[in-house]
Backbone as XML, in Angstrom:
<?xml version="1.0"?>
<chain id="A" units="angstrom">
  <residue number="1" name="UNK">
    <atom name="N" x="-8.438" y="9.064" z="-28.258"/>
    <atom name="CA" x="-7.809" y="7.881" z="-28.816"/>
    <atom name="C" x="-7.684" y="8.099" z="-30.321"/>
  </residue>
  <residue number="2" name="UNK">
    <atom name="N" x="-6.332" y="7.857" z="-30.616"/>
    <atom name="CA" x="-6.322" y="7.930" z="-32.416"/>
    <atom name="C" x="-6.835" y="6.701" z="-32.841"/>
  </residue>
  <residue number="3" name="UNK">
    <atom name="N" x="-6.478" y="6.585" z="-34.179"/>
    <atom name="CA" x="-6.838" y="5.504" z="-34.921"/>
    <atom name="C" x="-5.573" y="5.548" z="-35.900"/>
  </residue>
  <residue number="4" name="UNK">
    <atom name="N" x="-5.273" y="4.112" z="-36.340"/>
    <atom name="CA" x="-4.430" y="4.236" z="-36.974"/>
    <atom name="C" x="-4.807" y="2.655" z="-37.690"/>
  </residue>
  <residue number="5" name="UNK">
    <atom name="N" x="-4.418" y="2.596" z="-39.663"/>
    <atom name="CA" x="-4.586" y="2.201" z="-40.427"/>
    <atom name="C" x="-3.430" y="0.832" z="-40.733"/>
  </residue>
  <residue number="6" name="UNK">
    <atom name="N" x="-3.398" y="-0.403" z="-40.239"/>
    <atom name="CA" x="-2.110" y="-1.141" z="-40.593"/>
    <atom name="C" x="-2.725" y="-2.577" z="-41.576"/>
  </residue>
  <residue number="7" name="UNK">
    <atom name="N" x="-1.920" y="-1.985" z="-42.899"/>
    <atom name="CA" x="-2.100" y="-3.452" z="-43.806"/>
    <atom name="C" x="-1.253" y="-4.814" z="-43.230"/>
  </residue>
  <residue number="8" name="UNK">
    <atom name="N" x="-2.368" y="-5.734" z="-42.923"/>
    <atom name="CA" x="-1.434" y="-7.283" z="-42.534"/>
    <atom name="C" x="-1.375" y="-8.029" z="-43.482"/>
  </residue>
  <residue number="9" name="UNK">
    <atom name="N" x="-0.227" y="-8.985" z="-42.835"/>
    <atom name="CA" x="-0.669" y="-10.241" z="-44.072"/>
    <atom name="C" x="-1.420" y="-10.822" z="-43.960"/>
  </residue>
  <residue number="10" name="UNK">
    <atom name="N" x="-1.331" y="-11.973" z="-44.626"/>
    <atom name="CA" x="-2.693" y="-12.785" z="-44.779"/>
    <atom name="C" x="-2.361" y="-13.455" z="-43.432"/>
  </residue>
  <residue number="11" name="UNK">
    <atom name="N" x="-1.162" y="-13.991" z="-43.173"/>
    <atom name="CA" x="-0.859" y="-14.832" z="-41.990"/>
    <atom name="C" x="-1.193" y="-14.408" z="-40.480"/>
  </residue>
  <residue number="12" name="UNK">
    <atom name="N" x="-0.899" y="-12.542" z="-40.403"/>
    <atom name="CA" x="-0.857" y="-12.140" z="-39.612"/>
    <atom name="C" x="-2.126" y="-11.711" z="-39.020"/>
  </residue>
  <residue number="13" name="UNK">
    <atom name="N" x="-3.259" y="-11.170" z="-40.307"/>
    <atom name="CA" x="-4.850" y="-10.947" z="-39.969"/>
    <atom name="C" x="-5.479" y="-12.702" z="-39.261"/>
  </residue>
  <residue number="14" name="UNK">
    <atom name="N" x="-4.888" y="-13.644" z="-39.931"/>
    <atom name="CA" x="-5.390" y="-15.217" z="-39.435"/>
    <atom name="C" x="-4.840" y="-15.396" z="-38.012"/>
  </residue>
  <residue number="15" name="UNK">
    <atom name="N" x="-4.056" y="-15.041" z="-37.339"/>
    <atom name="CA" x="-3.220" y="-14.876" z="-36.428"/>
    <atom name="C" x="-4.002" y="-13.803" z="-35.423"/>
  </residue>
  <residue number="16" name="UNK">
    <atom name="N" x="-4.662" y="-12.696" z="-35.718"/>
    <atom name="CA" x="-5.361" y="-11.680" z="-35.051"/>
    <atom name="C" x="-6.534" y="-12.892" z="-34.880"/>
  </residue>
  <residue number="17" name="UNK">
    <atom name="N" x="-6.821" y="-12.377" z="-36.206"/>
    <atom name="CA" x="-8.670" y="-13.365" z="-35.661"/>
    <atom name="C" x="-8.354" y="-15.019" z="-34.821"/>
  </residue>
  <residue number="18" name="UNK">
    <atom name="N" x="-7.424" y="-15.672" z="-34.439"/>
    <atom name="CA" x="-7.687" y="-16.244" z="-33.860"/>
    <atom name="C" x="-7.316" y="-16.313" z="-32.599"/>
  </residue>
  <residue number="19" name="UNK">
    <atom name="N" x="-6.654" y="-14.991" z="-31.964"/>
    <atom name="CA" x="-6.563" y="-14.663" z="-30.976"/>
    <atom name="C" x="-7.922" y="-14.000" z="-30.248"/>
  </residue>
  <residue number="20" name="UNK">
    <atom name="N" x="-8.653" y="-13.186" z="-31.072"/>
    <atom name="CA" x="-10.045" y="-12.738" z="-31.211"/>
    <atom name="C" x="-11.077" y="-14.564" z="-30.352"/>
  </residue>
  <residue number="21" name="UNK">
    <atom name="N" x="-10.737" y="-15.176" z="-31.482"/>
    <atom name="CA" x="-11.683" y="-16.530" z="-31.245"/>
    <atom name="C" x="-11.125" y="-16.971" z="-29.699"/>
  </residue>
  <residue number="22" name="UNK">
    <atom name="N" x="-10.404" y="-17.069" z="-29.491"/>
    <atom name="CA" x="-9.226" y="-17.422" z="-28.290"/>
    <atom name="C" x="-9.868" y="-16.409" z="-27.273"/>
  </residue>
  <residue number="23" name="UNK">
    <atom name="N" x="-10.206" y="-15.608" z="-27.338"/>
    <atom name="CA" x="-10.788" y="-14.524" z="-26.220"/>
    <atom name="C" x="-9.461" y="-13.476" z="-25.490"/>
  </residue>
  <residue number="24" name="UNK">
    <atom name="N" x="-8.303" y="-13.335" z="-26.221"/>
    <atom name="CA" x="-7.375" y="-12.295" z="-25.916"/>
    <atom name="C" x="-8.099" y="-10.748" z="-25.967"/>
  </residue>
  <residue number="25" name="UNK">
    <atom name="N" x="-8.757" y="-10.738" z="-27.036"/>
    <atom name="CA" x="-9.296" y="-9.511" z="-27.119"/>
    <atom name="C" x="-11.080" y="-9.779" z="-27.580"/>
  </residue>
  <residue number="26" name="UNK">
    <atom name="N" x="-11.462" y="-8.554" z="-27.339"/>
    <atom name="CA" x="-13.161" y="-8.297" z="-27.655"/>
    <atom name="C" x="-13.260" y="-8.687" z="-29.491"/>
  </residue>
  <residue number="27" name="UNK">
    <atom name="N" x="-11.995" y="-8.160" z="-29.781"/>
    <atom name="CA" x="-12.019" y="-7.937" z="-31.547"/>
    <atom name="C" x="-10.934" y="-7.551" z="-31.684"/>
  </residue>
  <residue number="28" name="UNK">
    <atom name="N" x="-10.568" y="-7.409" z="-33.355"/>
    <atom name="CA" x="-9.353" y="-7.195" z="-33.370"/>
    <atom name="C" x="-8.710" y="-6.075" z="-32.967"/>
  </residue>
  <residue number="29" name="UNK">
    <atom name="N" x="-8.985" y="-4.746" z="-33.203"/>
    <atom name="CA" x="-8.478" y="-3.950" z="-32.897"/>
    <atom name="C" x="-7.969" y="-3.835" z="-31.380"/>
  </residue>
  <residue number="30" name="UNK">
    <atom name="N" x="-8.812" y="-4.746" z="-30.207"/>
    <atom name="CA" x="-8.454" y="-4.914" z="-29.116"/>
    <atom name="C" x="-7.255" y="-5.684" z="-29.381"/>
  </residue>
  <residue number="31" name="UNK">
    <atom name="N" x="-7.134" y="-6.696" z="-29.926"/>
    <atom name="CA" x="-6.416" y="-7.426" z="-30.068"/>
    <atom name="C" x="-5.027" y="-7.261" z="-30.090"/>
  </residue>
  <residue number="32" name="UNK">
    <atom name="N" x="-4.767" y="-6.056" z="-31.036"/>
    <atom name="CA" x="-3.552" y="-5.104" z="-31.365"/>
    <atom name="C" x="-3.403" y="-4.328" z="-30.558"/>
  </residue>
  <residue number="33" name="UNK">
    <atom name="N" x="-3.991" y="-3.572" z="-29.651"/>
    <atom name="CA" x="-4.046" y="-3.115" z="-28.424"/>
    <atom name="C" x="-2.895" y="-3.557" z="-27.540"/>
  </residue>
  <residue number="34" name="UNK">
    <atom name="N" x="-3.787" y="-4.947" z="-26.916"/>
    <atom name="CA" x="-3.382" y="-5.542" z="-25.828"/>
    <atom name="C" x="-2.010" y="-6.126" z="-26.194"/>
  </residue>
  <residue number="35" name="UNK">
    <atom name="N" x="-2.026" y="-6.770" z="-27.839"/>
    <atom name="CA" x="-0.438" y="-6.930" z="-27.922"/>
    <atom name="C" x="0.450" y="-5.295" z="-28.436"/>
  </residue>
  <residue number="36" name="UNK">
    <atom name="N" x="0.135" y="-4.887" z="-28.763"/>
    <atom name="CA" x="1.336" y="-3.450" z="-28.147"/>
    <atom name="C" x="1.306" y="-2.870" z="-26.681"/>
  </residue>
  <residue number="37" name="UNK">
    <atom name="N" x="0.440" y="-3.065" z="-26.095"/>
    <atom name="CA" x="0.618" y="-2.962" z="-24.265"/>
    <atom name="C" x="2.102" y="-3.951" z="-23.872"/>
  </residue>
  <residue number="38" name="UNK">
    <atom name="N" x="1.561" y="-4.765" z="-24.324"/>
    <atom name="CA" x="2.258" y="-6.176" z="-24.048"/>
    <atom name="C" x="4.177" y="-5.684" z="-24.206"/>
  </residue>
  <residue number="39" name="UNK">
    <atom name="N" x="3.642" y="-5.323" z="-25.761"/>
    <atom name="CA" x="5.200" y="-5.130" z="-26.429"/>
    <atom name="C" x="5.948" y="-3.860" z="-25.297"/>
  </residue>
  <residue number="40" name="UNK">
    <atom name="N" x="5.035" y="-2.901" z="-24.893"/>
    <atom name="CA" x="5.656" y="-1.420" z="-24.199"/>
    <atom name="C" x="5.661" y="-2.254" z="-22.844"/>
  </residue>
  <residue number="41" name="UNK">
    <atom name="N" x="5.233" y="-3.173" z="-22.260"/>
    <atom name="CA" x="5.591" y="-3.650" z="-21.178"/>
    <atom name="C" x="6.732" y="-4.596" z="-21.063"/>
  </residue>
  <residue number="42" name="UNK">
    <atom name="N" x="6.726" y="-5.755" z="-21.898"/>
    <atom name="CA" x="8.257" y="-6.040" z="-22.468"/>
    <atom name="C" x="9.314" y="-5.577" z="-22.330"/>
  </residue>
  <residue number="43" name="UNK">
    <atom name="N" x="9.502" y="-4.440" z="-23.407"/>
    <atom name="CA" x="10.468" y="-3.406" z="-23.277"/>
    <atom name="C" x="10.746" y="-3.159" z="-22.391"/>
  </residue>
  <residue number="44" name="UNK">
    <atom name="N" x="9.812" y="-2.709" z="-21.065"/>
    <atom name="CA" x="10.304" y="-1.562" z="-20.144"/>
    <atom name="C" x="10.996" y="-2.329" z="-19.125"/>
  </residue>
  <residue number="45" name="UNK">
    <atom name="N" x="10.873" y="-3.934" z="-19.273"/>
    <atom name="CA" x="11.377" y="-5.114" z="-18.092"/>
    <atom name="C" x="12.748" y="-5.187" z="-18.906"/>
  </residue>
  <residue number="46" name="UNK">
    <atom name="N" x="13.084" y="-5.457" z="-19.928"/>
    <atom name="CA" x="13.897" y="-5.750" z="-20.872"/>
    <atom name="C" x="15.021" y="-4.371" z="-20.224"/>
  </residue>
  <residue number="47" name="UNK">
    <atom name="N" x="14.497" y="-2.802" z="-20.058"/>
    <atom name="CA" x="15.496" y="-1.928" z="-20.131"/>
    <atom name="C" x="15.919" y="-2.050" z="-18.442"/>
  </residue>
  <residue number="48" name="UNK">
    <atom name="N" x="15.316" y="-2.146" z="-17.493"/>
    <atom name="CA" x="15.557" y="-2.801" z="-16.334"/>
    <atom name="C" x="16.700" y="-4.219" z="-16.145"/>
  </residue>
  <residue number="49" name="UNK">
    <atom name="N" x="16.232" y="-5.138" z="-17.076"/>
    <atom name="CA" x="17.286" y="-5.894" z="-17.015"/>
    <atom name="C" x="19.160" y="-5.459" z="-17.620"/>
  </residue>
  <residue number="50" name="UNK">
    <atom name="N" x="18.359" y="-4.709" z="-18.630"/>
    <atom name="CA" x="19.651" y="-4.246" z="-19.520"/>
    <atom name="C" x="20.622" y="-3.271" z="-17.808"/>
  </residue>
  <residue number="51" name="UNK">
    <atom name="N" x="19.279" y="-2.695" z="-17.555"/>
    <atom name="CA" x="20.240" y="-1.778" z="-16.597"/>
    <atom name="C" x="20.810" y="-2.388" z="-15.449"/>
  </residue>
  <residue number="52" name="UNK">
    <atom name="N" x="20.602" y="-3.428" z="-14.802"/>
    <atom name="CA" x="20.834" y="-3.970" z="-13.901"/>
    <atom name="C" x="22.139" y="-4.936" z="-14.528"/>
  </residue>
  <residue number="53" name="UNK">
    <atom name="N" x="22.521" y="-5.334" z="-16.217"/>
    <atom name="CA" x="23.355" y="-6.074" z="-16.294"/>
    <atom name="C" x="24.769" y="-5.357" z="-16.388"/>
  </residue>
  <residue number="54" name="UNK">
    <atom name="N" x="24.404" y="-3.201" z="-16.433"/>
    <atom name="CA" x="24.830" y="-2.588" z="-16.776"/>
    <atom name="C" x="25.890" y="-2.195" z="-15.655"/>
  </residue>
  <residue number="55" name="UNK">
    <atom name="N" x="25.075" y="-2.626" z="-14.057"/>
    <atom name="CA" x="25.319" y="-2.254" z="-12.767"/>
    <atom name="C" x="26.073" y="-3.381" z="-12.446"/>
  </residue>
  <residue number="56" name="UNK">
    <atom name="N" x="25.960" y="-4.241" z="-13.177"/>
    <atom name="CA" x="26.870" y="-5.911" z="-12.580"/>
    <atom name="C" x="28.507" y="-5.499" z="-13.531"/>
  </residue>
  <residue number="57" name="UNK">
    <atom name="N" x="28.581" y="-5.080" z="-14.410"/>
    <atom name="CA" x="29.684" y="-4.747" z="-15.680"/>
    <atom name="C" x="30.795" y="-3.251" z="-14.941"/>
  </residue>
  <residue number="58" name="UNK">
    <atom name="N" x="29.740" y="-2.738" z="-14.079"/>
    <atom name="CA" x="30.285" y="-1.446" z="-13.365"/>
    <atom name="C" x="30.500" y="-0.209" z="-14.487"/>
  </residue>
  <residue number="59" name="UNK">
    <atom name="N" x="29.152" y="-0.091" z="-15.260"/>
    <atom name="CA" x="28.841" y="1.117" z="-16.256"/>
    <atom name="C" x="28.353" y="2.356" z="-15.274"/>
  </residue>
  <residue number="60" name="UNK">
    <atom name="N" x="28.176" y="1.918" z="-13.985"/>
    <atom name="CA" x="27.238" y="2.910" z="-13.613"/>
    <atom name="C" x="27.500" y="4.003" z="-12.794"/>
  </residue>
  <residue number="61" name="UNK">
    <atom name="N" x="27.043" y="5.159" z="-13.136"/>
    <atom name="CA" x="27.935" y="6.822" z="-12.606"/>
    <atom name="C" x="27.475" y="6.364" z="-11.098"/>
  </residue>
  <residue number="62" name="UNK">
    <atom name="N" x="28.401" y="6.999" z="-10.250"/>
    <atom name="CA" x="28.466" y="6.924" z="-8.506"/>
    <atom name="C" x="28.858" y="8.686" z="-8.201"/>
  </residue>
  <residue number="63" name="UNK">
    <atom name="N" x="28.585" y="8.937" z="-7.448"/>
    <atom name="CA" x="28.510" y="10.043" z="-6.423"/>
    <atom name="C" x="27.401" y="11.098" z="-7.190"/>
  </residue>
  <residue number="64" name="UNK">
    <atom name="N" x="28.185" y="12.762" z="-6.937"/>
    <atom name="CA" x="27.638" y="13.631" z="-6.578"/>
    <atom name="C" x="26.521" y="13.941" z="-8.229"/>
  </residue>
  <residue number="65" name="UNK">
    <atom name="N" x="25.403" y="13.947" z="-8.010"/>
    <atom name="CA" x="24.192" y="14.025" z="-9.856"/>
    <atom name="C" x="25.102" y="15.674" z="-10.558"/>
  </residue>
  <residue number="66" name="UNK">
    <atom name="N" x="25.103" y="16.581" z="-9.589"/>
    <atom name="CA" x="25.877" y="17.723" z="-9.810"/>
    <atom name="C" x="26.696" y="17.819" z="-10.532"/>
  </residue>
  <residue number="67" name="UNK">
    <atom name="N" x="28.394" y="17.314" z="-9.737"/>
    <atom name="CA" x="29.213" y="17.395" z="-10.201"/>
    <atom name="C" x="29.450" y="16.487" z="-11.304"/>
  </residue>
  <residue number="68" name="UNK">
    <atom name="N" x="28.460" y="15.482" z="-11.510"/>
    <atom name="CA" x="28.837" y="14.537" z="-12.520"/>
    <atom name="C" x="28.234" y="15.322" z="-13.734"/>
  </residue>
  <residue number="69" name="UNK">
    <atom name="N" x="27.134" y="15.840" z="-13.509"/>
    <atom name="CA" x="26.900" y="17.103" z="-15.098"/>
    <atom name="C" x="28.319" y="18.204" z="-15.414"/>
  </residue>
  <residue number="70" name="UNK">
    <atom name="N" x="28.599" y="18.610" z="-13.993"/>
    <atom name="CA" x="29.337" y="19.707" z="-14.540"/>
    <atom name="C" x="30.728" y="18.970" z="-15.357"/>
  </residue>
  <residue number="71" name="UNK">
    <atom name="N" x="30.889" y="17.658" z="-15.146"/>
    <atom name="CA" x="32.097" y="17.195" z="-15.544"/>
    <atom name="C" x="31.652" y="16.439" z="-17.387"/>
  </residue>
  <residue number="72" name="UNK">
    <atom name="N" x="30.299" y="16.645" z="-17.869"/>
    <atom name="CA" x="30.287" y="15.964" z="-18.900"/>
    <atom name="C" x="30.892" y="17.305" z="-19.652"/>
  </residue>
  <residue number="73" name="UNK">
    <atom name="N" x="31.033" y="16.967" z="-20.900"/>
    <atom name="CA" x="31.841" y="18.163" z="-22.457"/>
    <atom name="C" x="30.866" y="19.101" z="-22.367"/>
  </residue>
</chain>
C-alpha cells in the first residue's frame, strides 16, 4: 500500500473528521479510502450507463471483432 500526502481545506479536513465522527471510516485516512472506492465505483456504473446510452443512439460496432480491426486505418 502507498501512501500519499494531500493538503485540504479547512472545509474539507472538517468534512473528513466528521465523517470519521459519523462512523464512515475508522479515521481519516479510511475515510479517503472508502470515498475514492466510492468515486472508482461511480465511474465504472457511470461508463456502463454511458455505454448502454451509446447502444440506444446505435454507436455500436456489430459483426465480425476481426474484420472490424482489419477495416480500422
Amino acid at each position: 500500500m502507498s501512501t500519499l500526502s494531500v493538503p485540504l481545506t479547512a472545509q474539507l479536513d472538517t468534512f473528513v473528521k466528521q465523517m470519521v465522527h459519523k462512523g464512515f471510516g475508522a479515521n481519516k485516512a479510511d475515510v479517503v479510502r472508502r470515498a475514492l472506492t466510492r468515486l472508482a465505483e461511480d465511474e465504472a456504473i457511470f461508463s456502463v450507463l454511458r455505454s448502454e446510452q451509446e447502444l440506444k443512439e446505435g454507436k455500436a460496432l456489430h459483426g465480425n471483432l476481426h474484420k472490424l480491426l482489419k477495416a480500422l486505418p
